[in-house]
C-alpha positions in Angstrom: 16.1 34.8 -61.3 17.4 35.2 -58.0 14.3 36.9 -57.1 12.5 34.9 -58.2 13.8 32.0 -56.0 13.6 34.3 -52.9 10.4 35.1 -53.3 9.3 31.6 -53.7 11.2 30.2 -50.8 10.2 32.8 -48.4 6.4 31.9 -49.6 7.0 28.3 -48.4 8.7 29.4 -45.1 5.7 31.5 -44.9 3.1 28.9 -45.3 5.6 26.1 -43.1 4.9 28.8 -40.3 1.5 29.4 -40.8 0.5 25.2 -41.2 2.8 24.7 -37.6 0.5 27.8 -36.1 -2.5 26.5 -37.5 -1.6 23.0 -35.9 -0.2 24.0 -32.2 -4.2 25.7 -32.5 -5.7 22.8 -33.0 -3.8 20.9 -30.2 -4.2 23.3 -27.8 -7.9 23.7 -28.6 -8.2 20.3 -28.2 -6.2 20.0 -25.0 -8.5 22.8 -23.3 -11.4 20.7 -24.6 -10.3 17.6 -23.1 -9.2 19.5 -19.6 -12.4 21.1 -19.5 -14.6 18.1 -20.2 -12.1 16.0 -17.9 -12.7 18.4 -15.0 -16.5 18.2 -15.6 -17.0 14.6 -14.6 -13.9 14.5 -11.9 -14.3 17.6 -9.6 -16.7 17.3 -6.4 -17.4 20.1 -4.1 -15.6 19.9 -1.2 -18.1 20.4 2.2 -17.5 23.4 3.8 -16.4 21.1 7.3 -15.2 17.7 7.8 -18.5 17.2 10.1 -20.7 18.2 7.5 -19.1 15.5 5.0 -19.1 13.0 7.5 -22.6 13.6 8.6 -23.5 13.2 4.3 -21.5 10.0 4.0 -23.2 8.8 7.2 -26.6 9.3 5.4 -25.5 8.2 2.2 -23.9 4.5 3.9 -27.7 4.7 5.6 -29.5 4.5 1.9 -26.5 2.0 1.0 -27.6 -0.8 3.9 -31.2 0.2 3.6 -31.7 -1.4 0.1 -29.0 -3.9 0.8 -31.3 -5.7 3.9 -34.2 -5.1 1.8 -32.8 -6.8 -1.0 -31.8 -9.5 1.7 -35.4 -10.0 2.6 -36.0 -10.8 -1.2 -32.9 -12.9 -1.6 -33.3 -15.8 1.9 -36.5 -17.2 1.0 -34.6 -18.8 -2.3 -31.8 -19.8 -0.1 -33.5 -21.7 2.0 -35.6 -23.1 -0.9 -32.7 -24.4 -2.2 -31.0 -25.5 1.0 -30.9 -29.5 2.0 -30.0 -29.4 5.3 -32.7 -28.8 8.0 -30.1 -26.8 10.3 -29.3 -24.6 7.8 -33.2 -23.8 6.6 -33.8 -23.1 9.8 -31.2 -21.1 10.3 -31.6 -19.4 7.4 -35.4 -18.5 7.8 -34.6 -17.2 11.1 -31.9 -14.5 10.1 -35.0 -13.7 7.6 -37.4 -12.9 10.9 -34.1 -10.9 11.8 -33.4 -9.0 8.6 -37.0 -7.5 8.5 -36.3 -6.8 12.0 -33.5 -5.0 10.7 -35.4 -2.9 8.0 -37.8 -1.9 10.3 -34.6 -0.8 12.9 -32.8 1.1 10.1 -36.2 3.1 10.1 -35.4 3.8 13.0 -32.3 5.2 12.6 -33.2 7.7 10.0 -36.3 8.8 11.8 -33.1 9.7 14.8 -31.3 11.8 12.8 -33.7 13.8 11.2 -34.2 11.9 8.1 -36.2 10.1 5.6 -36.0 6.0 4.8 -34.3 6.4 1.3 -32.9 3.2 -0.6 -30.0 3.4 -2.9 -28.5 0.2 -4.7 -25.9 -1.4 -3.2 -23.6 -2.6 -5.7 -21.7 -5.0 -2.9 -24.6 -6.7 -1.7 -26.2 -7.1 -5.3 -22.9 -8.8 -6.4 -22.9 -11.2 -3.4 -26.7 -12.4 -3.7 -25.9 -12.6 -7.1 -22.4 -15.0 -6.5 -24.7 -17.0 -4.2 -27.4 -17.3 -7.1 -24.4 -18.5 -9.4 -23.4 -21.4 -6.6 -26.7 -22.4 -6.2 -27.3 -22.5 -10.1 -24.0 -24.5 -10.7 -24.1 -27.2 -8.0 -26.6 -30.2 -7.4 -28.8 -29.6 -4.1 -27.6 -31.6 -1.4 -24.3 -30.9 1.1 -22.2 -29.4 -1.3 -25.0 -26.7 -2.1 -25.5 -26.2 1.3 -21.7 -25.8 2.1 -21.9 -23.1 -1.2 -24.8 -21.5 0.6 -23.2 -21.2 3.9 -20.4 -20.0 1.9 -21.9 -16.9 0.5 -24.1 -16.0 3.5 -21.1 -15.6 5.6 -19.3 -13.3 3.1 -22.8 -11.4 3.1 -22.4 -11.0 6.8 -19.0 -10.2 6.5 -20.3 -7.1 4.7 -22.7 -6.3 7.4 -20.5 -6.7 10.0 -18.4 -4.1 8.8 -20.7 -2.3 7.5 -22.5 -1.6 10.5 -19.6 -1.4 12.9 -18.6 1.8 10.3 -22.2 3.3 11.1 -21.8 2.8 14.5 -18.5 4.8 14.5 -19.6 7.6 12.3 -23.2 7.8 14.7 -21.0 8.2 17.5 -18.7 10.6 16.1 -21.5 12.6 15.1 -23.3 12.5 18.5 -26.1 10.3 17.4 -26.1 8.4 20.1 -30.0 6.8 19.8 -28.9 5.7 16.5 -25.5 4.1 17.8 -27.5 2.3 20.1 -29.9 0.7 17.7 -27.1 0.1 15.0 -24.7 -1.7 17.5 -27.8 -3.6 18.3 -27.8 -5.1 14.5 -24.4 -5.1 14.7 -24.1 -7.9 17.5 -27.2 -9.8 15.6 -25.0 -10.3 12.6 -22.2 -11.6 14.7 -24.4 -13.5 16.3 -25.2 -14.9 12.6 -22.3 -15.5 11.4 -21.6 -17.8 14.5 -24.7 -20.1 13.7 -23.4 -20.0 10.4 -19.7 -21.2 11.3 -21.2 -23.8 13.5 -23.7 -25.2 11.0 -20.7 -25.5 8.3 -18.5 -27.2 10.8 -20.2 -29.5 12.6 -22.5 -31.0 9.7 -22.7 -29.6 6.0 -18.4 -29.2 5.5 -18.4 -33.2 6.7 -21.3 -34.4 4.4 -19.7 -32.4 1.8 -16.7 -34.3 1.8 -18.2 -38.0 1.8 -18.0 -38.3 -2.2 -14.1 -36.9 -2.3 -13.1 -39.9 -0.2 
């Protein structure tokens, strides 16, 4: 009877052991799976010099912009459609004369540097044309529209701004120096921009704006 009893409870010591086993497989299998998949989607090649990564990312900002004025081009003609305030259309159409300008510069720049005009989607400027969409949708025309549209131009030149005085910086580390000179050229005409803008909120649209809140 004894023996019995032994047998039986080294069987289920022997099958505990072989179910933990069979389970610290699985998790581990699984682990490696996820690790493996993990690493797959995560890991980037690292350039072989910092100049050769910085000359990429240069080209890569390049495509960034290039679809960004171009989507630009698309985007001012509604603005101004939608804008009350003679100022600000004309101000508006006349960045628009500038922006194609722009384009045509940024062609420029790649030609420079050894490259060709590439677009790739800008996911900042798509979000901002499409906030100044949303205003536009969302407020009666008039002063308050055209305090909305002055509102999301500047942030669009914001973007630019930055954008461009980036480019600049990278061109020069990089030794570009004909296409530093035609990017700080854009650069000042998007100061220059958001100045006309400033003033146009300022001195007319901001005041008319607040007529109905008094």
């Amino acid at each position: 009877m004894k023996d019995s009893n032994t047998k039986a409870s080294a069987k289920k010591v022997t099958s505990a052991k072989s179910s933990s086993a069979s389970k610290s497989t699985v998790v581990k299998k699984t682990a490696d799976s996820k690790s493996k998949s993990g690493s797959s989607k995560t890991t980037v090649k690292a350039k072989a010099s910092a100049a050769e990564g910085l000359r990429d990312l240069f080209v890569d900002s390049l495509k960034d912009i290039y679809w960004a004025e171009k989507a630009l081009v698309k985007a001012l003609p509604k603005m101004a459609k939608n804008a009350t305030s003679q100022n600000l259309i004309d101000a508006i159409n006349d960045h628009l004369a500038v922006t194609q300008g722009q384009v045509a510069r940024l062609e420029e720049v790649f030609a420079s540097i050894g490259e060709k005009a590439a677009a790739k989607k800008c996911d900042a400027m798509e979000g901002l044309i499409k906030e100044g969409e949303g205003i536009m949708e969302e407020t009666e025309p008039g002063a308050v529209r055209d305090a909305g549209i002055i509102a999301a131009s500047q942030k669009i030149e914001h973007y630019e701004i930055a954008t461009y005085g980036t480019l600049a910086s990278f061109a020069k580390t990089l030794g570009e120096d004909q296409a530093v000179s035609l990017l700080i050229q854009t650069l000042n005409e998007e100061k220059e921009a958001d100045i006309t803008l400033t003033e146009a909120a300022y001195n007319t649209i901001n005041f008319d704006a607040t007529e109905g809140d008094k």
